[in-house]
N, C-alpha and C positions, 0 to 999 in steps of 0.2 A: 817678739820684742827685739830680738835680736837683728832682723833685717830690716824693721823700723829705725832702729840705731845706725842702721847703716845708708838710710834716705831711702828706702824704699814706702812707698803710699799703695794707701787700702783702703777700699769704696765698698761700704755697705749697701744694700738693696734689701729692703723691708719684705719684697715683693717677689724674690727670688726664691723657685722652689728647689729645695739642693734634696740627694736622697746621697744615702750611705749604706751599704751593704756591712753589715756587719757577721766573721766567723761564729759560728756555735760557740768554740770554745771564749769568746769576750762577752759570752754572757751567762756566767755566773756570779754569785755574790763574794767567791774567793778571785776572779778577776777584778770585779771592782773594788775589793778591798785591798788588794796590792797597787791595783793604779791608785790609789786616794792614799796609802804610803806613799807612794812615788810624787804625786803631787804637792804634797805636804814636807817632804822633804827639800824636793825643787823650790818650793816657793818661799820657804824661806831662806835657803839657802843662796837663792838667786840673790835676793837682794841684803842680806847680811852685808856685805860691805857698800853695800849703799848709805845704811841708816845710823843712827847716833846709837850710841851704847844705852843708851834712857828707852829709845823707841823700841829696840831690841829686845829688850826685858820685860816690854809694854807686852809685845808680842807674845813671849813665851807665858805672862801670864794672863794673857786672854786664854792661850791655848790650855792652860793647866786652867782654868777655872769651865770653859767651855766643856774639857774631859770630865769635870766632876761631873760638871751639871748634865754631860749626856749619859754618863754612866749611870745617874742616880733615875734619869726618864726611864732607860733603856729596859728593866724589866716589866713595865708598863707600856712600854711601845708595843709589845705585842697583842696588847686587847683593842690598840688602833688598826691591826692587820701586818700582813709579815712583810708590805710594801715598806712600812714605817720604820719596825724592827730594822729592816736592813738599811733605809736612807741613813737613821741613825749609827748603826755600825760604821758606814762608810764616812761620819762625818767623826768617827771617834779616833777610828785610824788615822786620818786628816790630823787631828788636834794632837795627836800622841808622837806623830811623825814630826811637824812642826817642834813639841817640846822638845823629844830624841836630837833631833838636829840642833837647837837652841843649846843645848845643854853638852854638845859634841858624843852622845851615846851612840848616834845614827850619821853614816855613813855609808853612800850609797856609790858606789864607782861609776855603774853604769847603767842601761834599763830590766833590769832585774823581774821583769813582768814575763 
């Protein structure tokens, strides 16, 4: 976003095959729970001074109602399999990190991953 803001352009390709190498240690379910904090706080954070005080509050209670509502699946997630359990996790940390931040509990200085 940031070097979009600064005129920089970016060309997708449907067609393009990319590969990534990823460390052992980035794939755990306590990795992806800290990046999906990390994300969750960035993103809203990022644009907190973008939006109107109404859209703000919008946000934090999608995220506080989205928490309920994956907290209350979440011990049922597991008889969909432990792939689900954890997308869910990772989407709760997302929603908790977003309110944290909305509500100024959460603060992040740096990448903390």
């Amino acid at each position: 976003r940031k070097l979009i803001d600064k005129g920089y352009a970016f060309a997708w390709c449907d067609e393009a095959v990319v590969y990534e190498a990823l460390p052992v240690d980035r794939m755990t379910l306590e990795y992806f729970l800290k990046r999906s904090r990390l994300i969750g706080f960035m993103s809203y954070a990022y644009y907190r001074d973008t939006r109107t005080a109404l859209t703000n509050s919008l946000v934090g209670l999608k995220s506080c109602s989205a928490l309920l509502a994956f907290s209350v699946a979440l011990p049922f997630s597991r008889a969909w399999g432990y792939h689900r359990y954890a997308a869910l996790l990772i989407r709760i940390h997302y929603h908790k990190a977003v309110l944290l931040t909305s509500l100024g509990a959460l603060k992040i200085k740096g990448r903390e991953l």
